[in-house]
Residue frames as qw, qx, qy, qz and C-alpha x, y, z in Angstrom:
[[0.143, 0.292, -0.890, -0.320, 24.08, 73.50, 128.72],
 [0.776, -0.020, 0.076, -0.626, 21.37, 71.13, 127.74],
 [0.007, -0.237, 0.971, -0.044, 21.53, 67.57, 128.61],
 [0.673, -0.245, -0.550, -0.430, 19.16, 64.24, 127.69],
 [0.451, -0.349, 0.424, -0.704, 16.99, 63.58, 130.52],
 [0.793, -0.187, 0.501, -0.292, 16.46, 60.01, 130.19],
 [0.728, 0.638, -0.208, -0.145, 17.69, 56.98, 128.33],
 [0.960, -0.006, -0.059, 0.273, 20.48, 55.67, 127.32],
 [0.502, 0.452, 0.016, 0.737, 22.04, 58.59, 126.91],
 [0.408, -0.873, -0.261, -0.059, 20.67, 60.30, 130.22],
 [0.502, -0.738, 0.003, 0.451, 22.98, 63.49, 131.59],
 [0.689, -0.028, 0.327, 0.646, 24.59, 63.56, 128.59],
 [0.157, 0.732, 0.199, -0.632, 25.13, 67.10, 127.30],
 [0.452, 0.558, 0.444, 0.536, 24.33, 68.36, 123.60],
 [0.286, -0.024, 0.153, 0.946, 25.04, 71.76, 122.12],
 [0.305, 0.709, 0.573, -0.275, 22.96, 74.31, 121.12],
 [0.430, 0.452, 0.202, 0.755, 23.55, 76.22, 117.47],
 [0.186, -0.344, -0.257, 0.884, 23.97, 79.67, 118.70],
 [0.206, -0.403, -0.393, -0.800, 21.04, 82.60, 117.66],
 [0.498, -0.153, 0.132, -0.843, 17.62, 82.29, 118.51],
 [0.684, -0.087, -0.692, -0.213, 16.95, 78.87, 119.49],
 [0.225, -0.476, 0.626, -0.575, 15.42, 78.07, 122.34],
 [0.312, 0.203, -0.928, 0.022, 15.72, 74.78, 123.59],
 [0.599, -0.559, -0.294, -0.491, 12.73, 73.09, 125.36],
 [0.407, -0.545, 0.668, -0.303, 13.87, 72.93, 129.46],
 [0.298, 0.041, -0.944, 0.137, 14.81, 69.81, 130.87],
 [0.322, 0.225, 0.732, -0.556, 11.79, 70.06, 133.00],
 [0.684, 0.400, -0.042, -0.608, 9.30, 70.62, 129.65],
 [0.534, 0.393, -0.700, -0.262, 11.02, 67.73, 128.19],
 [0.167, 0.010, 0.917, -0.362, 10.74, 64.97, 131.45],
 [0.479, 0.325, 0.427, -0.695, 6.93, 66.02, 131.53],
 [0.348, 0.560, -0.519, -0.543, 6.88, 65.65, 127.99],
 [0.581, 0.321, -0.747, -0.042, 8.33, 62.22, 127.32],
 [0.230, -0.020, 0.777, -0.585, 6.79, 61.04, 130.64],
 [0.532, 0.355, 0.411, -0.650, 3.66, 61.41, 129.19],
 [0.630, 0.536, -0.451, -0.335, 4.96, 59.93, 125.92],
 [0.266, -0.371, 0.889, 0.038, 6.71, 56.72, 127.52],
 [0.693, 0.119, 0.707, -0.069, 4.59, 53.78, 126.41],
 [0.670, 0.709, 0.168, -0.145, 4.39, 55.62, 122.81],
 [0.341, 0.864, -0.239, -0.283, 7.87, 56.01, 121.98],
 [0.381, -0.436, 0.779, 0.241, 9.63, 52.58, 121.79],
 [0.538, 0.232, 0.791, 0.178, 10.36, 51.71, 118.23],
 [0.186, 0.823, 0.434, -0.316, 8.94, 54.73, 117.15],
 [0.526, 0.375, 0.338, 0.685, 9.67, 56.75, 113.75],
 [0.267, -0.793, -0.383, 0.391, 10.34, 60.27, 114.82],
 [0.349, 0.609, 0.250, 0.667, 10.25, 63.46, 112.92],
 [0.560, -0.554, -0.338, 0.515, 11.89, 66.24, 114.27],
 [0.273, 0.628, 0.195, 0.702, 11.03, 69.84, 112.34],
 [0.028, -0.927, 0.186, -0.325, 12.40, 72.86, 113.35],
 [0.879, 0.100, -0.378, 0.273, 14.95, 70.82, 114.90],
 [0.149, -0.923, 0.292, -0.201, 17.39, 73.24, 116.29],
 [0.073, 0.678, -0.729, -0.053, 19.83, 71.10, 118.29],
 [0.540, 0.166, -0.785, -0.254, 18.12, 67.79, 117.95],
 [0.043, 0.310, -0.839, 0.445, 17.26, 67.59, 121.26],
 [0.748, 0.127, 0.173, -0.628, 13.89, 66.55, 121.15],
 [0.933, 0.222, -0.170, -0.226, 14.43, 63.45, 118.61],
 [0.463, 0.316, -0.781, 0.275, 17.71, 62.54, 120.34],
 [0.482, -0.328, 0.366, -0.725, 15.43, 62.70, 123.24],
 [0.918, 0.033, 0.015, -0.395, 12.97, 60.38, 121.52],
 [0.696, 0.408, -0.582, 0.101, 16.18, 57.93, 120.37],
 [0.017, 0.359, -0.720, 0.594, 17.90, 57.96, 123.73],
 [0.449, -0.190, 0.635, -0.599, 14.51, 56.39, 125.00],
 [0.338, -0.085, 0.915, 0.205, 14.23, 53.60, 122.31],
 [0.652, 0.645, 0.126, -0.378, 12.65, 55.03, 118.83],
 [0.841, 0.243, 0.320, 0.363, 14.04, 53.10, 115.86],
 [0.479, 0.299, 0.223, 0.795, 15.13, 56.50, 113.82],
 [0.049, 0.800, 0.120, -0.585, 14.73, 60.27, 114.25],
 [0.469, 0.553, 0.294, 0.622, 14.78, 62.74, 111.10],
 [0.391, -0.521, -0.195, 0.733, 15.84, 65.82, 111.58],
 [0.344, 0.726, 0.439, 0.403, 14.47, 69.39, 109.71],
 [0.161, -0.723, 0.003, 0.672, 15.99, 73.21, 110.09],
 [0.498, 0.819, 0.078, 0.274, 16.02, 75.78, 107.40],
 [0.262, -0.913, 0.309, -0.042, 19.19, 76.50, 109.35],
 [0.806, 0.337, -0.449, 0.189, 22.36, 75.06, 108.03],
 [0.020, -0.493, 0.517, -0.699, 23.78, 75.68, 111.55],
 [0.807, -0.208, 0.120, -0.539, 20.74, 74.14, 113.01],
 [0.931, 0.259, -0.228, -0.121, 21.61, 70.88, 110.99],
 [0.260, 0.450, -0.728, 0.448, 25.45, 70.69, 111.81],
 [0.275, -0.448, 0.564, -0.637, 24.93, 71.24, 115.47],
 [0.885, -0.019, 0.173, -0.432, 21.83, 68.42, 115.52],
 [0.727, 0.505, -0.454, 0.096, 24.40, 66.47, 113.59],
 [0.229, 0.576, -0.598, 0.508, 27.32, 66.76, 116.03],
 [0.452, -0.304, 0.649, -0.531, 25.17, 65.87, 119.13],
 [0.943, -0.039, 0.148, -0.297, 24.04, 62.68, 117.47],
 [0.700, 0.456, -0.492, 0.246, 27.62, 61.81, 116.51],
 [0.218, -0.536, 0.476, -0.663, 28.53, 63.08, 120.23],
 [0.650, -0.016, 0.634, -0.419, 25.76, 59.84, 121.74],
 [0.224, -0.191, 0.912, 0.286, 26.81, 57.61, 119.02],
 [0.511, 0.556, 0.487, -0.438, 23.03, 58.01, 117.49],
 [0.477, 0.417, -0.216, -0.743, 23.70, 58.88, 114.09],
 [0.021, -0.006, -0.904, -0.426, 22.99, 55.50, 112.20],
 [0.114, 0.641, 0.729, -0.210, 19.35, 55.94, 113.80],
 [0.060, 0.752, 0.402, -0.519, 19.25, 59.58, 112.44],
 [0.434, 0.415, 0.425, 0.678, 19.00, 61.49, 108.99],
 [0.302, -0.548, -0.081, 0.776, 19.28, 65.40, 108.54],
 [0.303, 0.695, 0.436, 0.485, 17.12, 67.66, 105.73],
 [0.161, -0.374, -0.142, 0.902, 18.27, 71.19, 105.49],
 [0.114, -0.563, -0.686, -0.446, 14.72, 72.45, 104.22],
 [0.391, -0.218, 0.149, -0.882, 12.18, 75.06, 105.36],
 [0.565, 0.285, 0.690, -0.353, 9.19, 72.79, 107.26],
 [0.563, 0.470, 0.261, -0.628, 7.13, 73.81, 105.19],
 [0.697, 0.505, -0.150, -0.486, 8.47, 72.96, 101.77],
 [0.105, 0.130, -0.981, 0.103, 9.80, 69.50, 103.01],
 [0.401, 0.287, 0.812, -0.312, 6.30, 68.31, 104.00],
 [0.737, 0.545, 0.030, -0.399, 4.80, 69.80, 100.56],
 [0.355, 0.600, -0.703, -0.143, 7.68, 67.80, 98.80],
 [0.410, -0.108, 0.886, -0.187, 7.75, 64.08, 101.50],
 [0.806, 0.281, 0.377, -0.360, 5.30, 62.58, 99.65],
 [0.837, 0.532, 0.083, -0.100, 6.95, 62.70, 96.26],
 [0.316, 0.693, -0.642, 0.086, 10.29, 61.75, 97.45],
 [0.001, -0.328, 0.835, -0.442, 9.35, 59.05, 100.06],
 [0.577, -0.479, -0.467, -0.469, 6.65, 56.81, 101.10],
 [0.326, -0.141, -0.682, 0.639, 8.16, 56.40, 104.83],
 [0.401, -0.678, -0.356, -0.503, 5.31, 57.34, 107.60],
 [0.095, 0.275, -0.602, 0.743, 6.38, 58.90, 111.26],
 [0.528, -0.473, -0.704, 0.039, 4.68, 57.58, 114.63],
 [0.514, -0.687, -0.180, 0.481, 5.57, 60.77, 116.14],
 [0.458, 0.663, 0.134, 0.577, 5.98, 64.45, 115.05],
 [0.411, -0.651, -0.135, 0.624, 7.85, 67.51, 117.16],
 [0.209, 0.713, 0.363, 0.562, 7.14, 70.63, 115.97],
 [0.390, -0.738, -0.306, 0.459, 8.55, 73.34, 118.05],
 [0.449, 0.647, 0.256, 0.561, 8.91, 76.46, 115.79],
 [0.311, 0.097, -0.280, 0.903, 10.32, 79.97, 116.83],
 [0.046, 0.626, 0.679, -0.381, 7.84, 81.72, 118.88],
 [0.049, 0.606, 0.091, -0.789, 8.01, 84.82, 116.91],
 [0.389, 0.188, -0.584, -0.687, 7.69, 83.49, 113.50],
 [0.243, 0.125, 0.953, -0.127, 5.33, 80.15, 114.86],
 [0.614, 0.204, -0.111, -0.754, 2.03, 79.72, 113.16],
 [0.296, -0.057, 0.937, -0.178, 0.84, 76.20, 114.86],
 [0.718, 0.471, 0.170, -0.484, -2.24, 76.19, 112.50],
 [0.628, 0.608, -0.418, -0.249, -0.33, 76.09, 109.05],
 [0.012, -0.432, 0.900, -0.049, 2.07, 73.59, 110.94],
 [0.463, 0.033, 0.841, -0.278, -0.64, 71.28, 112.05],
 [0.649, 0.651, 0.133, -0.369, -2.84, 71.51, 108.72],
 [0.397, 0.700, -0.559, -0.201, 0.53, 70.86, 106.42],
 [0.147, -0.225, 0.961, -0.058, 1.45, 67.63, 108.54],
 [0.613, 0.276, 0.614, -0.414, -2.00, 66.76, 107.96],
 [0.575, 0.713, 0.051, -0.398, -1.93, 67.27, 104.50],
 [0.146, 0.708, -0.662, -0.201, 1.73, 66.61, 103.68],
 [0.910, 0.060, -0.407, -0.057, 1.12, 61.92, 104.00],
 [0.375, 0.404, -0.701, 0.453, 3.83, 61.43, 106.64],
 [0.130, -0.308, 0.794, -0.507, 1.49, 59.99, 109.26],
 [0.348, -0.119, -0.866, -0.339, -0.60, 57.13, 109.77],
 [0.563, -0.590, -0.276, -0.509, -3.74, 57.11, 111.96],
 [0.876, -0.403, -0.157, 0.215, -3.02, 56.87, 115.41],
 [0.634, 0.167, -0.245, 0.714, 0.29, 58.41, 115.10],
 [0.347, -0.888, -0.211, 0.215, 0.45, 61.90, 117.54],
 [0.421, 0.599, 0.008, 0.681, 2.14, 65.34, 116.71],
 [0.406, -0.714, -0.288, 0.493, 3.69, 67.55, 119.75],
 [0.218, 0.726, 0.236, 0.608, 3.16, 71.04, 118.96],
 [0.469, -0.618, -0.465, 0.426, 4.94, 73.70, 120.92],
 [0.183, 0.641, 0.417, 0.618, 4.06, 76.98, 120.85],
 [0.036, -0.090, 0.409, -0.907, 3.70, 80.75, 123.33],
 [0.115, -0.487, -0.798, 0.335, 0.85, 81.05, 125.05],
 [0.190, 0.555, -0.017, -0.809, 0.66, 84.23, 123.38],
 [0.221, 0.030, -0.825, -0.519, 0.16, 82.28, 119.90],
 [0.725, -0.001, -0.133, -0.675, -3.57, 81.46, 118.97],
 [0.475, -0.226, 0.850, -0.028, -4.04, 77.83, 119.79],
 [0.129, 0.160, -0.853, -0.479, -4.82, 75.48, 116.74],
 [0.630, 0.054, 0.452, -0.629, -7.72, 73.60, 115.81],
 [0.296, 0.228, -0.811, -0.449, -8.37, 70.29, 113.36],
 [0.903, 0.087, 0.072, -0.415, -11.09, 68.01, 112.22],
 [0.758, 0.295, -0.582, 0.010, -8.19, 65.69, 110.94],
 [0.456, 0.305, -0.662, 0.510, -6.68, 65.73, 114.67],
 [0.612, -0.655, -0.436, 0.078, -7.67, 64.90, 118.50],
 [0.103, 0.616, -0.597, 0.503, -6.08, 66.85, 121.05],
 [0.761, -0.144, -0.596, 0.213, -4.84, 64.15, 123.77],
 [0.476, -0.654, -0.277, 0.519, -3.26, 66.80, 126.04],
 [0.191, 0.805, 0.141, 0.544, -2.73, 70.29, 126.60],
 [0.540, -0.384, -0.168, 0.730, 0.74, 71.68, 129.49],
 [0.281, 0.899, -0.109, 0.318, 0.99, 75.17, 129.71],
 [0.760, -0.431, -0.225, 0.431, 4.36, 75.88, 131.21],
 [0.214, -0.466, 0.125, 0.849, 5.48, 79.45, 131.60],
 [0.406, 0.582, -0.220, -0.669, 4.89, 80.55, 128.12],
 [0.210, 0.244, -0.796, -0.513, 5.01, 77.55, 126.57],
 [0.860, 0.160, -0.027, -0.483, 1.98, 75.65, 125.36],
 [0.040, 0.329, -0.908, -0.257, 2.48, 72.05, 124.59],
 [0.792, 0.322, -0.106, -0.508, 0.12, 70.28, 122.54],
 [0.280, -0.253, 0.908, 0.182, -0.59, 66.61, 121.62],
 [0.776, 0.359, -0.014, -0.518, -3.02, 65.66, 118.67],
 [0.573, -0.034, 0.802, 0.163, -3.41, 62.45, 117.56],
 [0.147, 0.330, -0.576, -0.734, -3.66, 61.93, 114.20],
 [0.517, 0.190, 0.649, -0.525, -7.52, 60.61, 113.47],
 [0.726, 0.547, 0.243, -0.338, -8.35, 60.79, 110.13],
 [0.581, -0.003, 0.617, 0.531, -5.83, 58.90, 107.18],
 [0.342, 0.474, -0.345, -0.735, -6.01, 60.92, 103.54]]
């Protein structure tokens, strides 16, 4: 069972939608959001590939204003649903059932809202952390300064951008985690 690691909502446990989702540990997530504390109060926080939300109920539970939430998995969405109803979160949180992808080519011309903070933690077997990090760049949904965590196997090519810094770079086990700030505005 997976449970938020800090916060208001610390210990508490959230679901996971059943399949192929795999949830980031409680130890990738401390490290994580350790290294994110001073960035994430207040913070607007987009949360694609969602799975069970626990990443942007993560970011809520430690005092961002709102989380969105993104799965091409209607299962995905419930479940992410259920555990912010579960830690009383949902007025901070909204829910698109959408592929990534054709929710960031679409955000622009349904919204002008800009995120201080993207999580991006696609399946490892279908990931492709390039097209992800190039589409958020491209797609308007972050203002300079703002900083995308990209996680990804260590078997997976690692990314590169002229629009984006990397800030930090964890391997743990197989997972990669990536931070790029977000340097250049469109």
């Amino acid at each position: 069972m997976m449970r938020i690691v800090g916060g208001s909502a610390a210990g508490r446990a959230i679901k996971s939608p059943p399949g192929h989702v795999r949830p980031a540990t409680a130890r990738v997530r401390k490290a994580l959001f350790d290294y994110l504390s001073g960035f994430i109060t207040g913070a607007r926080v987009l949360d694609l590939y969602c799975g069970s939300g626990g990443l942007g109920l993560e970011a809520v539970s430690r005092g961002a204003s709102e989380a969105w939430f993104v799965d091409i998995s209607e299962r995905s969405i419930d479940v992410a649903r259920e555990n912010a109803a579960s830690l009383g979160m949902i007025r901070q949180t909204h829910f698109i059932h959408k592929d990534v992808f054709r929710f960031l080519n679409q955000f622009e011309a349904i919204s002008d809202r800009k995120f201080d903070l993207i999580f991006a933690a696609p399946p490892y077997r279908t990931a492709d952390p390039q097209r992800i990090l190039n589409s958020i760049a491209e797609a308007g949904v972050l203002e300079a300064g703002s900083a995308v965590c990209l996680e990804y196997s260590h078997h997976t090519e690692a990314p590169t951008s002229n629009r984006f810094r990397l800030d930090r770079k964890k391997v743990y086990g197989e997972t990669v985690i990536d931070v790029w700030d977000f340097i250049i505005e469109r």
